[in-house]
C-alpha positions, -999 to 999 in steps of 0.1 A, spaced: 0 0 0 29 25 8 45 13 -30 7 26 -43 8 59 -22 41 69 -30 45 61 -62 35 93 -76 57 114 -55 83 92 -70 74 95 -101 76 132 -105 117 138 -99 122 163 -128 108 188 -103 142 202 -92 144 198 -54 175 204 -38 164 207 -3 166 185 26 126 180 33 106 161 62 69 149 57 42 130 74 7 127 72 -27 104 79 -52 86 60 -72 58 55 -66 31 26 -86 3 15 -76 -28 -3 -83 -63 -18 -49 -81 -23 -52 -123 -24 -12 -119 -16 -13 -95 13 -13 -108 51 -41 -78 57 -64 -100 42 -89 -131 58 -64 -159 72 -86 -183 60 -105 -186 25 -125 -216 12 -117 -203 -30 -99 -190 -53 -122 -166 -62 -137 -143 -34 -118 -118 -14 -132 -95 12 -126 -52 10 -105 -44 37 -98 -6 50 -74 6 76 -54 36 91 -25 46 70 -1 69 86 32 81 67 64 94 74 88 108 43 122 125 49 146 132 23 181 146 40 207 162 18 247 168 30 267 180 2 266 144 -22 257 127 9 216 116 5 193 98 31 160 95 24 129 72 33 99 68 3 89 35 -19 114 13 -15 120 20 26 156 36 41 180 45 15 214 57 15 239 67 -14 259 97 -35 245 123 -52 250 153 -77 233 172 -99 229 144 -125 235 112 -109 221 94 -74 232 61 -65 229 41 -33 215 14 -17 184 8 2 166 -18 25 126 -21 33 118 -7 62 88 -41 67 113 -63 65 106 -78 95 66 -74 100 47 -105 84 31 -90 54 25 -119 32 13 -159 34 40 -185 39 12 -197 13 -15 -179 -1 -30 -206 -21 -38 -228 10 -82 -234 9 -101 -241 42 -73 -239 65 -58 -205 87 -25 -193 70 0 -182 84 14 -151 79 57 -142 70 77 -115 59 97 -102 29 125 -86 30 134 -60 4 171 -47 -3 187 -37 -35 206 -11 -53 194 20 -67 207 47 -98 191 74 -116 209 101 -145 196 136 -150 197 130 -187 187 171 -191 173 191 -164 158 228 -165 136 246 -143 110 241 -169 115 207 -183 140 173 -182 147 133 -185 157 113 -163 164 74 -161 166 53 -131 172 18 -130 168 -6 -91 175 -38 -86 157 -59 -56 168 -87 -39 131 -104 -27 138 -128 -1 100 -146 20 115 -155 52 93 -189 49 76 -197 15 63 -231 18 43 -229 -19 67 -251 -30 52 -277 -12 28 -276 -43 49 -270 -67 82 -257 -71 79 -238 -98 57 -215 -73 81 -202 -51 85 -168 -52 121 -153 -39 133 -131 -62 158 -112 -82 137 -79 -95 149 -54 -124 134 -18 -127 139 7 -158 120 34 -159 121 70 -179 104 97 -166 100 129 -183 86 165 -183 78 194 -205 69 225 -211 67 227 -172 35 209 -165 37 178 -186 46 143 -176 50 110 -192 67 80 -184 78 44 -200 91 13 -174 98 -18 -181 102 -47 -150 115 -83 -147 108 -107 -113 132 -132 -117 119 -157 -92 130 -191 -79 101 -205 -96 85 -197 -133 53 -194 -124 59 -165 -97 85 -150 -127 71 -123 -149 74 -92 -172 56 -58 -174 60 -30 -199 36 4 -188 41 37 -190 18 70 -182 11 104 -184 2 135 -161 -5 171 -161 5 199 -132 -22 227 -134 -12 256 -120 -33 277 -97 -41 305 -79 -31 309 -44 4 288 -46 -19 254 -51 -8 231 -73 -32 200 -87 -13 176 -102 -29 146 -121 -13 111 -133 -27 82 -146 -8 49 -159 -8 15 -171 10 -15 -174 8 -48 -187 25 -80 -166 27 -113 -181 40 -144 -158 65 -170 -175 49 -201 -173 9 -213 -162 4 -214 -125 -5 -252 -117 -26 -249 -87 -54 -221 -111 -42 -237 -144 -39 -204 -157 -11 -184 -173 -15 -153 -155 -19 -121 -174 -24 -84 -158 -37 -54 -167 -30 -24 -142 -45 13 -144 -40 36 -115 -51 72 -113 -31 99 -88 -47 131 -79 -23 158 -55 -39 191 -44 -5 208 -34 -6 242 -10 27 255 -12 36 284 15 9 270 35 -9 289 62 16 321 47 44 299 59 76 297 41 88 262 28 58 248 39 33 229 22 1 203 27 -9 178 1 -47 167 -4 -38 130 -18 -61 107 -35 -50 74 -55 -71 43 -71 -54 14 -86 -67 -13 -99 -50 -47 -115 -76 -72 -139 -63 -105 -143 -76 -139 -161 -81 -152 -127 -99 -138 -101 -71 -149 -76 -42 -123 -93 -73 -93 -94 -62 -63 -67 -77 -29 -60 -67 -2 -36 -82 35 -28 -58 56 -6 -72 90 10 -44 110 27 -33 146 38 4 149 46 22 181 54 58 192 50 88 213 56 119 222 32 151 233 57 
């Protein structure tokens, strides 16, 4: 849910920032993930899943020391170099401890038990171009997945779902207030059927207003396609994910200088051939922040 939340905000780096910034904010989210350990411990199909809602707080910092860079967003912690046209640096999940997944979710009339993955990798990104009204930029992250118990083999081997993940991704803007975007992503998994591909790419628009607010659109899609058929639903999974991004932005909020609050509203939603690989999420949040 946080990878939903802030992907827009990460997805929108051609904006030239070159302060140190804090953030945090609350909300509500709501979600229907057969994968996720939010969900019923026990379901009797393949089909079904139940609309679940919590509280979702969040807490963003990006800290900046000459081409020293900390920051905390998508991915969790991360730590690395950076100029003005290249970051690079390492990062690690900050759930990589709390069970947020089933040893294994495909497991019918019985309670399942609930584990945790652990996320760490290596991140880099190029300022192809950058100007204060338009730019490129391509990042690339690798993931090392790791499910600290996955007992899916236990049906099949070709199930199991550790992973070695690849992320390109080029994000661009013009003529100030336009945005588009083309990624590409392979999860190369122990086992086939949990390996796949997605191509996607988007678009957005920043409207300026009056007032120092800000609304800033963004809608995408993406296609994923898994390797081989998944034995237990004797499918070949295939995906088709749209999610829409809305940001109200009021910057110098409250007459306050390097201050701003965000309105923040996101929808995704991921069709597949079987019911089981289907997720949706809505995400309601207001955050406030400081540059320093």
């Amino acid at each position: 849910m946080k990878k939903i939340l802030l992907g827009l905000a990460c997805s929108l780096p051609l904006l030239l920032q070159a302060n140190s910034t804090i953030e945090v904010g609350f909300g509500s989210a709501t979600s229907e993930d057969s994968f996720s350990a939010a969900g019923n411990e026990r379901i009797t199909n393949h089909h079904t899943k139940e609309n679940k809602q919590m509280p979702l707080p969040l807490v963003k910092f990006t800290y900046i020391q000459k081409n020293f860079i900390a920051k905390m967003g998508e991915d969790g912690l991360f730590f690395g170099y950076k100029d003005k046209k290249i970051e690079a640096g390492v990062f690690t999940g900050i759930d990589n401890h709390k069970p947020t997944t089933w040893e294994n979710p495909y497991e019918l009339n019985v309670d399942r038990i609930k584990t945790a993955v652990a996320k760490t990798g290596l991140a880099t990104s190029y300022n192809i171009f950058q100007t204060k009204e338009s730019g490129s930029k391509i990042s690339y992250k690798l993931t090392k997945i790791d499910i600290e118990k996955d007992t899916v083999g236990t049906m099949d081997k070709e199930l199991e779902r550790d992973a070695i993940n690849h992320r390109i991704k080029l994000d661009n803007r013009t003529h100030g207030n336009i945005l588009y975007n083309v990624k590409y992503e392979n999860n190369a998994a122990s086992g086939k059927q949990s390996s796949y591909s997605t191509y996607g790419g988007g678009a957005g628009y920043i409207h300026k207003m009056e007032n120092n607010l800000n609304l800033i659109l963004m809608a995408n899609y993406a296609i994923t396609n898994y390797d081989e058929e998944n034995s237990v639903l004797d499918e070949k999974i295939e995906v088709k994910t749209t999610d829409y991004e809305v940001i109200l932005k009021w910057n110098n909020a409250f007459g306050i200088k390097d201050k701003h609050v965000n309105f923040i509203y996101t929808s995704a939603n991921s069709d597949a051939n079987h019911d089981f690989y289907d997720k949706k999420s809505q995400v309601v949040l207001v955050t406030t922040g400081f540059k320093f």
